[in-house]
C-alpha positions, 0 to 999 in steps of 0.5 A: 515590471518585475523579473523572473530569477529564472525563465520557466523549464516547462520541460523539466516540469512536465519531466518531473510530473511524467516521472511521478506518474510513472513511479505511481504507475509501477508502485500500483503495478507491483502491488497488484502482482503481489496480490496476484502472487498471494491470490495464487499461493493460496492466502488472502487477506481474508485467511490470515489470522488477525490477532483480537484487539485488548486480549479478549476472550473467544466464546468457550474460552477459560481464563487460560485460553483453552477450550 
């Protein structure tokens, strides 16, 4: 029969799970108020300017970018 270099701590293991799930919990909640926060100033995801991939021109554009 084998031994067990130590007994199980299933406090400290539901300890530790508990400390996870609250740190996930926080982590989601910050990141919602900081959408939240975004939603109220008036900037979404949707407006801010994403730079095009490779440099490519736009219709209407000339090789110097203007119009």
């Amino acid at each position: 029969m084998r031994t067990m270099a130590f007994k199980v701590n299933y406090n400290q293991q539901r300890m530790e799970r508990d400390r996870a799930k609250a740190a996930k919990k926080e982590a989601k909640l910050r990141e919602q108020e900081a959408e939240l926060m975004r939603r109220r100033n008036g900037i979404s995801a949707e407006d801010e300017p994403a730079a095009s991939p490779g440099g490519e021109k736009q219709a209407g554009e000339t090789s110097n970018g203007t119009p």
